[in-house]
C-alpha positions as CSV (number, residue, x, y, z in Angstrom):
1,X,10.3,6.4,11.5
2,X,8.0,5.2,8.9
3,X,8.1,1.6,7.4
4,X,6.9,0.0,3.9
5,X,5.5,-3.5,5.0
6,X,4.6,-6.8,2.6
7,X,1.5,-8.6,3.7
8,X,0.1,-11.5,3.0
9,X,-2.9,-12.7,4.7
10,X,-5.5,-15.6,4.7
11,X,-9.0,-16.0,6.6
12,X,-9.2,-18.3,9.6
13,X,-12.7,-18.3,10.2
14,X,-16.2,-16.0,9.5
15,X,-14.6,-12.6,9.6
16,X,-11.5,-13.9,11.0
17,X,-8.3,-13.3,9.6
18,X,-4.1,-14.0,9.9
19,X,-1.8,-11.2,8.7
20,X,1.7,-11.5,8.2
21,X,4.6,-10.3,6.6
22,X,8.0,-8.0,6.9
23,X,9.1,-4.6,7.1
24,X,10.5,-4.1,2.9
25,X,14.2,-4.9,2.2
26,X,14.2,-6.0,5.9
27,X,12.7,-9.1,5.9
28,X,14.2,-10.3,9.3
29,X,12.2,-7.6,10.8
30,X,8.6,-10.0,10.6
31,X,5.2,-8.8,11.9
32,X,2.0,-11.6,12.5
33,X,-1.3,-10.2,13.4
34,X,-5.0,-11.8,13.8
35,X,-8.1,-9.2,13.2
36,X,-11.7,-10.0,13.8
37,X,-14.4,-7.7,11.5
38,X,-17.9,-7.7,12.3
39,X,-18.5,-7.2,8.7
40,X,-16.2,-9.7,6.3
41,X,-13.6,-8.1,4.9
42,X,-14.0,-9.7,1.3
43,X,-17.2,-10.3,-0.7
């Protein structure tokens, strides 16, 4: 089954950054995830 999610995120460090957000109209279904890029992700 497929989902629509809402993110949000915010860097944590040089390339580092938290994701988080919910599965749409389901917002108890929450999702966190960190992510290192070796090249940033934003200019």
């Amino acid at each position: 089954e497929d989902y629509w999610l809402e993110m949000s995120y915010r860097e944590a460090g040089e390339g580092s950054y938290v994701f988080s957000g919910h599965v749409k109209g389901h917002p108890e279904r929450m999702l966190k995830a960190c992510a290192v890029f070796l090249t940033p992700l934003l200019k």
